[in-house]
N, C-alpha and C positions, 0 to 999 in steps of 0.2 A: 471467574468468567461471568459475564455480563448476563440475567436470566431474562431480563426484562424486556416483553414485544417490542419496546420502543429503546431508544437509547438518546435522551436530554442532550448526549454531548454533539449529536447530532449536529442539531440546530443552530449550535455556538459555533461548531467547527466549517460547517457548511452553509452559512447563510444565504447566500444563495436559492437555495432548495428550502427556506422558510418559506417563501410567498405561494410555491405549488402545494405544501403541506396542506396552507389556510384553505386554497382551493379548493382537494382534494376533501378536507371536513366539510365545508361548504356542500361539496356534492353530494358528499352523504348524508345531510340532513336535507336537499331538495328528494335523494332518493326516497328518504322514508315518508316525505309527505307523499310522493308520486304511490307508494304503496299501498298507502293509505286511502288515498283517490282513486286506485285501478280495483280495491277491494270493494269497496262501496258502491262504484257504477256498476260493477260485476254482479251482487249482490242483489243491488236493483233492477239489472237487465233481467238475469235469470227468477226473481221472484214474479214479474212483471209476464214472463213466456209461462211459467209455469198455467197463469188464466186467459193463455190465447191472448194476448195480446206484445207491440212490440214499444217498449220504451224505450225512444228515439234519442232522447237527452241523454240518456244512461249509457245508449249506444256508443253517442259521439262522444261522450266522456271515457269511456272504457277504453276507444280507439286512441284520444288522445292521448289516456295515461300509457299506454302501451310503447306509441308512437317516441314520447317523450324520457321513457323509462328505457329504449333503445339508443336514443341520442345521449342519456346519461349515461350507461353505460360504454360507448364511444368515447365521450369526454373522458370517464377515471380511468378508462386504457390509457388514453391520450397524455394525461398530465402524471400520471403514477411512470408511464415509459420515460417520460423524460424527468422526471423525479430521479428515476433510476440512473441514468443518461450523466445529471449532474452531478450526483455524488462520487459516482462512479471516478468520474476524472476529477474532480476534488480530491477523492485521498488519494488515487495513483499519483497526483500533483505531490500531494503531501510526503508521500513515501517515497518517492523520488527527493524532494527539498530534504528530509532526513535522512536521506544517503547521504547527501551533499554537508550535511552538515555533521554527522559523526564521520563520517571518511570510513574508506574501503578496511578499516582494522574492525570496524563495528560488522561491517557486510558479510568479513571473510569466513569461510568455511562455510559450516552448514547453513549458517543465516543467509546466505545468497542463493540457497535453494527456496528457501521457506518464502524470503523477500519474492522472490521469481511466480509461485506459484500462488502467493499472496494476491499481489498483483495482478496477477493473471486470470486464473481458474475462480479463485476467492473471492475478488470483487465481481468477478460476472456472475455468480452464484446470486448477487443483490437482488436480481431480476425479478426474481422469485419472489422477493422478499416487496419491493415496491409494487410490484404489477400483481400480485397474489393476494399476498397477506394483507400488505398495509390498508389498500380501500376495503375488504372484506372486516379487518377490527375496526374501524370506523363504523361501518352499517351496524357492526354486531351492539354499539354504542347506541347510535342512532334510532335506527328500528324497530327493536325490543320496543324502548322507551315512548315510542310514538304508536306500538301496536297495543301495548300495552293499556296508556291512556285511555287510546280509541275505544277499547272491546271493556272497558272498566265502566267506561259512560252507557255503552249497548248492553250489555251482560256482565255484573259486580261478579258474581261466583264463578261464571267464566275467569274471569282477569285475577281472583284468586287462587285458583288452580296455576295457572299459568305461571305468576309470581311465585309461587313455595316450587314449581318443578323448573323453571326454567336455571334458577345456579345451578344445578345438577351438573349442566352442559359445561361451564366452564370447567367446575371442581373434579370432573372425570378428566377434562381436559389436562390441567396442572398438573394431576397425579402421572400422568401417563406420561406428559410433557419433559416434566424432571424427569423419566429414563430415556425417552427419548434425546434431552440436551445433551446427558452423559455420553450416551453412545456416539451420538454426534462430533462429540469433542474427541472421542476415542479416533473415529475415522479423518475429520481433520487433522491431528496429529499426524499418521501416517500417510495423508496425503500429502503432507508438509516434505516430511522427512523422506518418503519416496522421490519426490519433485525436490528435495537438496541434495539427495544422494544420485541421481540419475542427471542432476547438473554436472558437479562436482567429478562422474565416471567420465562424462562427454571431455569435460577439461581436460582431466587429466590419461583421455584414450592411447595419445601418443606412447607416454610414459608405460602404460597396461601394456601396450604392446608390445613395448622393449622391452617386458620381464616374464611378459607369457603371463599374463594376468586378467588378459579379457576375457575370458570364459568363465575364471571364478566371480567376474565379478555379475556377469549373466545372469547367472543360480541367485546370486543377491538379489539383484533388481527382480530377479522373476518371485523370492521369496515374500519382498515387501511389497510387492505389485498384488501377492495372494495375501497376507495381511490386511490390505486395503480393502480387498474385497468383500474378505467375511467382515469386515466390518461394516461395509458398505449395507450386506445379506440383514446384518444385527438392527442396524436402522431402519430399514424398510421393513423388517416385521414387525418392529415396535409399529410403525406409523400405520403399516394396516390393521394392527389391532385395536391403534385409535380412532382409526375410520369406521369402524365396527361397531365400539362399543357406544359411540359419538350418534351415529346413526339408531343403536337399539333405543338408547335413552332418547332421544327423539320423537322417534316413533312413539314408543311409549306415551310419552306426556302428551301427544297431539290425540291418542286415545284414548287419555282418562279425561281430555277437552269435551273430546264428537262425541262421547258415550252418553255424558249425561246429557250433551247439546239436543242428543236425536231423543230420549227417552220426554225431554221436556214439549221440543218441537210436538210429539205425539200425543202428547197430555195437553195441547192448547197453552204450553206458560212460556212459549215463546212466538212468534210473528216469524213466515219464512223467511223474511229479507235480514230478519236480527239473527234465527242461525244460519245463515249463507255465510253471512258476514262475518260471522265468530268465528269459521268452520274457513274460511278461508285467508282468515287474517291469523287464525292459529299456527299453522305450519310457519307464516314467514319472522314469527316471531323467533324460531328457533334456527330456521332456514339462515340467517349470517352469521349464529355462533360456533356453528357445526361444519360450516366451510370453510369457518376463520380456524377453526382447529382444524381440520384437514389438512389445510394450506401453510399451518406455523410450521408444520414437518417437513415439505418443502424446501420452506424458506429456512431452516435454521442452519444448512452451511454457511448460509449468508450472513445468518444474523452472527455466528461464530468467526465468521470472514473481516464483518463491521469493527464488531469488538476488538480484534486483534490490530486490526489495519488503524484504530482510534488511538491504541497504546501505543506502537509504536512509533506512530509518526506524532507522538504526540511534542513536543516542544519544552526541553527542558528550562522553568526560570532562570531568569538572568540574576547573576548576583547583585543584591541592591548598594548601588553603588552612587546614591544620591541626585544624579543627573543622568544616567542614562550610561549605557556602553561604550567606554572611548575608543578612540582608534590609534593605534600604535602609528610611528612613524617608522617608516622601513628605513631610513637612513641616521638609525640612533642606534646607540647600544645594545645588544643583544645578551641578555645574562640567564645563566642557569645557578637559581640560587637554591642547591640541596636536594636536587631533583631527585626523587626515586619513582620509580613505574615499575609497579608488581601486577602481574596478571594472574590468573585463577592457577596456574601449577607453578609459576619460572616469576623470576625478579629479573626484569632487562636492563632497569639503572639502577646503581646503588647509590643514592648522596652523592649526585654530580655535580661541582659546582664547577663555571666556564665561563667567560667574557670571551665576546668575538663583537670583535670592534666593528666600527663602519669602513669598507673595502679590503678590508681584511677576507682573505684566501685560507680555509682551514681544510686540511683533508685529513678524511676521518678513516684508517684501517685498523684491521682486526678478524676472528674467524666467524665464521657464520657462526648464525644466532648471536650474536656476541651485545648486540643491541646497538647496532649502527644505523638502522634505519629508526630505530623507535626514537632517537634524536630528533631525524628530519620530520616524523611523526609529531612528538613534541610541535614542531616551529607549525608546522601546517594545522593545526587546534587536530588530529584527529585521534592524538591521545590527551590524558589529560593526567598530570603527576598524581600520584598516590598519595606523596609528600612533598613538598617543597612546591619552589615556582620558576616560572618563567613570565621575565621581563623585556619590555622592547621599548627602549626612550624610557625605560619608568613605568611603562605601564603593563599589568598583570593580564598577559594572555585569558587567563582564566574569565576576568572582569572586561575582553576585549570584543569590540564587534569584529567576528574571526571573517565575516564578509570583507568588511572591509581590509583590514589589516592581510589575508589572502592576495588581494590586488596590487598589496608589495611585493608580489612573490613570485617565482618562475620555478618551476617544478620537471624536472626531467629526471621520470621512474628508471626504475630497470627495464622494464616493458609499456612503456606506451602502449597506451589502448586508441587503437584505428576503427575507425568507426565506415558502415557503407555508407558513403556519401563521396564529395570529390574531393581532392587532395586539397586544393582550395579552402573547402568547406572545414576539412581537418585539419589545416595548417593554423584557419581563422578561430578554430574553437575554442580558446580563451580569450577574445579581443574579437567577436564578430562584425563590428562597425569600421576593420582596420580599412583604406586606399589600399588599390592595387600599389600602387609605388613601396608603397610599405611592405608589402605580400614579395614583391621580388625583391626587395633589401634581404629580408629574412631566408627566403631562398637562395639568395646567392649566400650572405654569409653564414648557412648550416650546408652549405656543399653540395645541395641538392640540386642546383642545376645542371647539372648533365643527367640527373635523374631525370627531372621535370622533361627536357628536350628529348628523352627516349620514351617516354611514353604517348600513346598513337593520338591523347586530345591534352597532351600539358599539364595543367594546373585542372583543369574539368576533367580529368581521367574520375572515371568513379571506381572507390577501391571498395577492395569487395570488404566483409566482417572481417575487424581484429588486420587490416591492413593486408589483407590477400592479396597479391600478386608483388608484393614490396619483399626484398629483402629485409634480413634483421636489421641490417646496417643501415641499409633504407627508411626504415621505421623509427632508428633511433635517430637520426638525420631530421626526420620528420617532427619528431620531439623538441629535438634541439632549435626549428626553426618556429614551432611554437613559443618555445623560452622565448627567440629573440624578437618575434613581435609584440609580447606583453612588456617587453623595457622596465622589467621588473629592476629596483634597487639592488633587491636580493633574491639569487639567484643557490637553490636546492637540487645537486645530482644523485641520483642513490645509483651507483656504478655505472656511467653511462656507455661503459667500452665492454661489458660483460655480454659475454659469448657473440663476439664478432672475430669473424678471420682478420687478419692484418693491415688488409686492404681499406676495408670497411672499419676497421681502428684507428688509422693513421687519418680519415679524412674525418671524423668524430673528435679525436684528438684538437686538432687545429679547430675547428670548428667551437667547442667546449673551449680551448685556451681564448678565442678572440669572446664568446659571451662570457665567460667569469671577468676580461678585464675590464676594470675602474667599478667592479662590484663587490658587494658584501657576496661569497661563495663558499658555502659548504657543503663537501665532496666526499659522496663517501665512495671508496675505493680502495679494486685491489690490484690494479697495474700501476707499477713504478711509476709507469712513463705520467702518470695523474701526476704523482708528487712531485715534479721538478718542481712546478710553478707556484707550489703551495709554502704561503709563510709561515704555515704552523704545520707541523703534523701529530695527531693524535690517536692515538690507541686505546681499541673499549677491548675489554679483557672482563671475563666474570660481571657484566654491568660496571665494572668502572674503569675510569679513563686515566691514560697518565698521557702527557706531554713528549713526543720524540724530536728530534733536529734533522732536519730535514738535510740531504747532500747535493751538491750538484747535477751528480747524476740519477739525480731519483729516487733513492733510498734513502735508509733514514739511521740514526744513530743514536742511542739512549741520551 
């Protein structure tokens, strides 16, 4: 885990948010001159009142620094907020683009809780971190260094004192800092895993219901909800007892300053305007390293939020393949040469090897789990062989731009995911630039038009989340008329007649037999009535596959 206030990958991965960074240093070194300036006029007003009289220049300088130390403060709100602002949608961008690009077997399970609250909770947690922390380490840089100088020029034994006590601040800081990151990292963990398992209950509520299982799982959530908390408890006592000790040493050292400052002042071996100045430029020397530790505890959800959210969406290299990533052509050969795909407990293929030509019809049966989707998995880049490969025209999926080579492809899951927006808008989501003309082709020939004519605005109907107010049938319909607007080559179903009444089967059915013809089509399925029209049929058994014959009436025969 990443310990460091700052994180270098930052900068490369978000460039963007370089130029407010430059800014944002910038300002902290106009602040510590501005500190510098409002001590000095200060210094001289009040030395100057001390003999009855008023010093007007001092005045108007004190006023300015003041004035202008308000407006700077305004600006590092300003550009730290949107500092925040940019990065923010920067890696939600990114963690999104690495969904997209290891596909929903990477997301599945607990990772789609963790990715959710990542996303969410995690990166707003930054806030903290840009608008807190980050211009307060800058001053702590800045400031010192410039109060330093100043009071070394006015007062040497001053500015030595200051120097041997002022790393105190940081080195108290660090000490405390490391249990504070640990703890930290304890409670993110389980706000992870609360926020994946409290996803993961909502999905599968239906299910809880039907076995009488919502109550236990209540006592769960409520378990790791109290988990969170004492952890929550753990980190805030750590951080006020950094606040504490951050503040004693503080204090402390600004009174081994004023002590000898006043004993000197009284002795005649210093000028009242030289200890004003000392006495007042003392505190702010230590004043940004003790807020900037304050505010690191804050911000280290955040900083634990950065870190993670930089790994994962980080971008695995491309294999060097001399020129760059080719792109497969979706109307060549398709081969499985030796494939095996092992996962952390189960092996789903064993040494598969399979040519499927171009318009070739293959449907793929067998039992669950059997490893029939982790094929179509295979073909979509969102697994990747253990061993062996897969080829297309020749060229190695592995070494391929899967963007590209994707755009050959028409994909209809088992479940379609419906999103709220209008059916329009979901019909169009792989091909958003398609013509209406094209939009009602695809609607007529997925059978949805009598769908479309029963609802109260048409193709503008707005469906609610996950395709709310659609039937199943309806949804997988909806599917199917996406496949047939992208006019994909090659065309991927992973059941697409599973759990529909008959009704809603027979008009899927026809709809699936006109997009699979004059395409490359591989089906996986477990209703006969798929296999009529398939020129191969194959069976994955134990991860591996043997060859059936297919009958006229839909079955098959060794």
């Amino acid at each position: 885990m990443n310990r460091r206030p700052f994180d270098p990958r930052l900068l490369r991965r978000v460039p963007a948010a370089r130029r407010d960074l430059a800014v944002l240093a910038l300002l902290g070194v106009l602040a510590a001159g501005l500190v510098l300036a409002q001590a000095t006029a200060l210094a001289a007003l009040l030395a100057t009142a001390f003999d009855g009289q008023l010093n007007r220049p001092a005045l108007a300088a004190f006023v300015a620094a003041i004035s202008a130390r308000s407006l700077l403060v305004w600006a590092q709100g300003t550009v730290s907020a949107r500092v925040a602002a940019t990065v923010k949608a920067a890696l939600r961008a990114e963690l999104l683009a690495a969904v997209g690009r290891r596909g929903p077997t990477w997301v599945a399970g607990q990772r789609a809780g963790q990715l959710a609250t990542l996303a969410g909770r995690g990166l707003d947690a930054l806030d903290a971190y840009f608008t807190g922390y980050l211009p307060q380490l800058v001053l702590s840089v800045t400031v010192p260094i410039a109060v330093l100088a100043r009071i070394f020029v006015a007062d040497w034994s001053s500015a030595v004192i200051i120097a041997i006590t002022l790393p105190l601040i940081p080195i108290f800081g660090a000490l405390l800092g490391w249990q504070a990151q640990a703890a930290t990292e304890r409670q993110w963990r389980r706000l992870a895993l609360l926020g994946g398992h409290f996803l993961d209950m909502i999905a599968g509520l239906p299910t809880l219901r039907t076995f009488g299982r919502a109550r236990g799982q209540t006592e769960v959530v409520r378990r790791m909800a109290d988990g969170h908390r004492v952890a929550t408890m753990r980190t805030l006592r750590i951080a006020f007892l950094s606040a504490l000790v951050l503040e004693l040493v503080a204090t402390l050292s600004v009174a081994l300053v004023a002590v000898p400052v006043g004993v000197r002042l009284l002795g005649g071996g210093l000028t009242l305007q030289t200890a004003l100045l000392v006495l007042l430029l003392t505190p702010e020397a230590y004043l940004p390293l003790r807020t900037a530790g304050s505010r690191f505890h804050a911000s280290m959800e955040g900083l634990t939020a950065l870190d993670e959210a930089l790994t994962l969406s980080a971008t695995a290299p491309d294999a060097d393949t001399g020129a760059g990533p080719a792109e497969p052509d979706g109307r060549g050969v398709i081969r499985f040469e030796g494939v095996t795909v092992a996962y952390d407990r189960t092996t789903a293929l064993r040494d598969v090897t399979l040519t499927i030509r171009p318009g070739e019809r293959i449907a793929v049966v067998g039992p669950s789990g059997a490893g029939k989707s982790t094929l179509l998995n295979l073909l979509l880049g969102f697994v990747s062989p253990t061993s062996g490969r897969v080829t297309v025209d020749g060229v190695d999926l592995a070494q391929a731009d899967l963007d590209a080579w994707r755009r050959h492809l028409a994909w209809v899951p088992q479940r379609a995911h419906l999103f709220a927006a209008s059916l329009a808008d979901n019909i169009r989501l792989g091909a958003p630039d398609t013509p209406d003309a094209a939009l009602a082709d695809a609607v007529r020939d997925a059978a949805l038009t009598d769908v479309v004519a029963a609802l109260p605005d048409g193709l503008a109907t707005r469906l609610g989340e996950r395709g709310y107010g659609l039937s199943s049938g309806q949804r997988q319909r909806v599917a199917l008329a996406r496949a047939f607007l992208r006019d994909a080559p090659v065309v991927l179903l992973d059941e697409p007649t599973a759990r529909l009444d008959s009704g809603s089967e027979s008009a899927v059915l026809q709809a699936t037999r006109t997009l699979v013809a004059g395409r490359t089509a591989l089906l996986v399925a477990h209703r006969p009535a798929l296999l009529a029209d398939a020129d191969r049929v194959l069976r994955v058994a134990d991860g591996r596959i043997t060859e059936l014959t297919p009958t006229p009436a839909g079955g098959t025969t060794r």
